[in-house]
PyMOL CGO cylinders between C-alpha atoms (Angstrom):
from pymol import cmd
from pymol.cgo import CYLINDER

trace = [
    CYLINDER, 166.45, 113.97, 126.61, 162.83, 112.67, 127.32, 0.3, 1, 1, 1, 1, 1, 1,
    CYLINDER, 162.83, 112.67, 127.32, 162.16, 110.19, 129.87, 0.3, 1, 1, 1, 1, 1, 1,
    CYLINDER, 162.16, 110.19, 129.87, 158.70, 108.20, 129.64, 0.3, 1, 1, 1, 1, 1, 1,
    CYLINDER, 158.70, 108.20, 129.64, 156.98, 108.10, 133.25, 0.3, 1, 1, 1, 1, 1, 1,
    CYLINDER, 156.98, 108.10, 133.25, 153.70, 106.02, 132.65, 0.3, 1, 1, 1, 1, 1, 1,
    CYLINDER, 153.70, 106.02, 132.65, 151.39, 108.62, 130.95, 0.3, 1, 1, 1, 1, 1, 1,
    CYLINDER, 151.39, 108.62, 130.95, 153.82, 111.30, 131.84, 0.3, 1, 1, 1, 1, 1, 1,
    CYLINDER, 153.82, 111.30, 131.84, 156.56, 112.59, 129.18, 0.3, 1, 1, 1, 1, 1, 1,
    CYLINDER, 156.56, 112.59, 129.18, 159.25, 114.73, 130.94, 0.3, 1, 1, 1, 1, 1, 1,
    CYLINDER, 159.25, 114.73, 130.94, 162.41, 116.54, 129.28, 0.3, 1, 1, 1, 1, 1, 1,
    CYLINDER, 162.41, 116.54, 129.28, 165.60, 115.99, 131.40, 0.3, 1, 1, 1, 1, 1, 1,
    CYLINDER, 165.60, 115.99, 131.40, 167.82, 119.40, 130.73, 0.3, 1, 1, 1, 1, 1, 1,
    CYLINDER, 167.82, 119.40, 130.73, 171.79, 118.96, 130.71, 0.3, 1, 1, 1, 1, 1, 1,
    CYLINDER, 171.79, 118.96, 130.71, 174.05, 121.20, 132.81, 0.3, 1, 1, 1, 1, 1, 1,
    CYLINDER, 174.05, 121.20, 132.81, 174.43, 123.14, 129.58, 0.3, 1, 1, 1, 1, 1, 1,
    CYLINDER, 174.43, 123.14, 129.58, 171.13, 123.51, 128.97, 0.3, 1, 1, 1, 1, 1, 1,
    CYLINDER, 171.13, 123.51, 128.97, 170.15, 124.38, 132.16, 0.3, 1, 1, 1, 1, 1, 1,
    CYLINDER, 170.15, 124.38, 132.16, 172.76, 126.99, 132.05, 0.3, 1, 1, 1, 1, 1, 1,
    CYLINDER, 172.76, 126.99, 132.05, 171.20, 128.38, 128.83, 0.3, 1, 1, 1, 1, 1, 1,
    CYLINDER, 171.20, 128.38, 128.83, 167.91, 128.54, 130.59, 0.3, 1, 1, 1, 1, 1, 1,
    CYLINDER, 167.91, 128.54, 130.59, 168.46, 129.53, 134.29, 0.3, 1, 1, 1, 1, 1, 1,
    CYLINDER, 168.46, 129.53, 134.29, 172.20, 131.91, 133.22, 0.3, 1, 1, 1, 1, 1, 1,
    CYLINDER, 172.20, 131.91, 133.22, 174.10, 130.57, 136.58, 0.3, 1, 1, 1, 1, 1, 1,
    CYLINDER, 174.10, 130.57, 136.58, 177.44, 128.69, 136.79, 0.3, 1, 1, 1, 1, 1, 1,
    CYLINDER, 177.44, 128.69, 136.79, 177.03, 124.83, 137.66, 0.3, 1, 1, 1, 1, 1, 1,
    CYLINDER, 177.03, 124.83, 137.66, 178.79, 126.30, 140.80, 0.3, 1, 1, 1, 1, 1, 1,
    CYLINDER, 178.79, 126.30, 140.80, 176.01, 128.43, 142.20, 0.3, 1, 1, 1, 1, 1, 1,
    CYLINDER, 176.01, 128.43, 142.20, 173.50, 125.70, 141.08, 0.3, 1, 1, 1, 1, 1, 1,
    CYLINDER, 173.50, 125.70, 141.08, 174.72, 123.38, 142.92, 0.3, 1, 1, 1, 1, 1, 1,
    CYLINDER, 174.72, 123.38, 142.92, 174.66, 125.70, 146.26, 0.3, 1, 1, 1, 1, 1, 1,
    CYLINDER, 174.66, 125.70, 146.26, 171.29, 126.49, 145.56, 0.3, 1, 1, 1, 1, 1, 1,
    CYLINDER, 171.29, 126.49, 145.56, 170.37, 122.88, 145.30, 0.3, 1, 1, 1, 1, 1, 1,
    CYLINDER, 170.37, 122.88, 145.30, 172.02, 121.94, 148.99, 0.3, 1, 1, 1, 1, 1, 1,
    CYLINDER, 172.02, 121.94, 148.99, 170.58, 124.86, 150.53, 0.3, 1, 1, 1, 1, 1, 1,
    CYLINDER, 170.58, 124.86, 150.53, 166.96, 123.65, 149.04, 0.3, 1, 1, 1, 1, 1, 1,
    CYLINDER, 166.96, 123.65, 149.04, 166.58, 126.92, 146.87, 0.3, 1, 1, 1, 1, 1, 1,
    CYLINDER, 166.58, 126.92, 146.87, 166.81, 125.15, 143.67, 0.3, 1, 1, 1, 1, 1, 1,
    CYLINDER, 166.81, 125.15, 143.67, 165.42, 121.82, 142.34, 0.3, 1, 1, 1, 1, 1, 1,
    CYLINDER, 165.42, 121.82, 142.34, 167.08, 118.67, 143.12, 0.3, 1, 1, 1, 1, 1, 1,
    CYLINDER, 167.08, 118.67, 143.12, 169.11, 117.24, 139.95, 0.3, 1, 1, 1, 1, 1, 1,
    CYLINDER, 169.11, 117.24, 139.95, 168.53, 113.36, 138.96, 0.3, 1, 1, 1, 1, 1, 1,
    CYLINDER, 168.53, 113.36, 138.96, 171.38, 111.01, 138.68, 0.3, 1, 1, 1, 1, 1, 1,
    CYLINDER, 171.38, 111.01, 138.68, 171.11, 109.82, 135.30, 0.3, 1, 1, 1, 1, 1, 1,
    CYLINDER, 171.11, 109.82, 135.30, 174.59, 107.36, 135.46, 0.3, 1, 1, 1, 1, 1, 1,
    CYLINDER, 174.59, 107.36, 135.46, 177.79, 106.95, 137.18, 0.3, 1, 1, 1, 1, 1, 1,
    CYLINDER, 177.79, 106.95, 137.18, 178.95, 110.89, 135.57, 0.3, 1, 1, 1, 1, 1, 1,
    CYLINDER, 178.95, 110.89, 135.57, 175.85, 112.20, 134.11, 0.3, 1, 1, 1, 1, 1, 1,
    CYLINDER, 175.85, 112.20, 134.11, 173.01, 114.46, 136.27, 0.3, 1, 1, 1, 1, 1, 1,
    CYLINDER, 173.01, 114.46, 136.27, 170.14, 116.45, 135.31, 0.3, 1, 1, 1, 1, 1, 1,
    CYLINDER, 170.14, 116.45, 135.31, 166.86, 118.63, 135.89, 0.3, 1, 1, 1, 1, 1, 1,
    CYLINDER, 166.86, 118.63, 135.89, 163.75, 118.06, 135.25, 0.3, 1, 1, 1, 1, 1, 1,
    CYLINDER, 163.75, 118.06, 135.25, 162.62, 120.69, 132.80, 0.3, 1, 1, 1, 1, 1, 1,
    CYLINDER, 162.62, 120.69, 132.80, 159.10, 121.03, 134.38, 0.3, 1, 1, 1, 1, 1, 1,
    CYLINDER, 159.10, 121.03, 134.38, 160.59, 121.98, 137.90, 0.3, 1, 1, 1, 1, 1, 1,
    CYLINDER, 160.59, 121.98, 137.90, 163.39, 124.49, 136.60, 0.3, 1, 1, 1, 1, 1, 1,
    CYLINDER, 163.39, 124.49, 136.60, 160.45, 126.16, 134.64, 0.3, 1, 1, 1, 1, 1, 1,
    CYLINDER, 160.45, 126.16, 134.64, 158.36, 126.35, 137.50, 0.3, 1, 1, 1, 1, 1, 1,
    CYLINDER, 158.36, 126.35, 137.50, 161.56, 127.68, 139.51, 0.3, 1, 1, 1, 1, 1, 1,
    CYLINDER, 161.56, 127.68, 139.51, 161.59, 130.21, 137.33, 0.3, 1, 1, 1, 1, 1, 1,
    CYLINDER, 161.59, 130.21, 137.33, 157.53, 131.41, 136.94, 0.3, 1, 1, 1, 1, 1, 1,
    CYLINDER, 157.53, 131.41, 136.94, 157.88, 131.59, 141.22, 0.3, 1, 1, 1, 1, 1, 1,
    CYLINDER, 157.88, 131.59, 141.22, 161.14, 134.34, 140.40, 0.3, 1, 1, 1, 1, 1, 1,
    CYLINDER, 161.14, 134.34, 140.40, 159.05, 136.23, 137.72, 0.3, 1, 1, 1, 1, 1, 1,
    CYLINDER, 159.05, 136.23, 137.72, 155.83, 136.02, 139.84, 0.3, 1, 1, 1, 1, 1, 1,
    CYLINDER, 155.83, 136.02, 139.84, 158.27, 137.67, 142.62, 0.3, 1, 1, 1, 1, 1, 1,
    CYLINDER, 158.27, 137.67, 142.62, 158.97, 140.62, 141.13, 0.3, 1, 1, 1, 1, 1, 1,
    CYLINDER, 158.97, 140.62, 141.13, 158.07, 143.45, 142.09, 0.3, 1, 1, 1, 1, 1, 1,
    CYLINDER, 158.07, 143.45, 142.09, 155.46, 145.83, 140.01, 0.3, 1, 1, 1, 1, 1, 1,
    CYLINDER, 155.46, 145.83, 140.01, 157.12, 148.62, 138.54, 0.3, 1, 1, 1, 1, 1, 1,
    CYLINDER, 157.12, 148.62, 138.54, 156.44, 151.90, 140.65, 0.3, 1, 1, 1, 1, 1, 1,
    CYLINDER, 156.44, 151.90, 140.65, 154.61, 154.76, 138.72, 0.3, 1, 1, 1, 1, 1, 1,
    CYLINDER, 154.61, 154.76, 138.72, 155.53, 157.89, 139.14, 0.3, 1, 1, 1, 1, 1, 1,
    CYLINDER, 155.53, 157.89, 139.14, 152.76, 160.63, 139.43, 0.3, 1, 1, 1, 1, 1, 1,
]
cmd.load_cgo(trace, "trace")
């Protein structure tokens, strides 16, 4: 889904694929998200949420930017 923001195009991801793209249950997401260690979903309607695609990705550069180098071994 895109969602038109003045200038600003931004994808809204489903719980399925934000599953696809992040590989936790909407379980763990949503303790992540109350403990502030996730972005915050967006109520779309009465039964429908979602992410904004730009967040989750940056979410996700700050866990691969994280990581450790591999150690060489001499």
């Amino acid at each position: 889904m895109l969602f038109n923001h003045g200038d600003i195009v931004m994808r809204i991801l489903s719980k399925c694929q934000l599953k696809e793209l992040v590989l936790y249950s909407p379980q763990h997401v949503a303790r992540l998200e109350q403990a502030g260690q996730f972005p915050k979903s967006v109520q779309l309607g009465p039964n429908r949420v979602g992410w904004v695609e730009v967040e989750v990705l940056d979410w996700l550069r700050q866990r691969l930017d994280g990581r450790e180098e591999p150690k060489r071994h001499s």
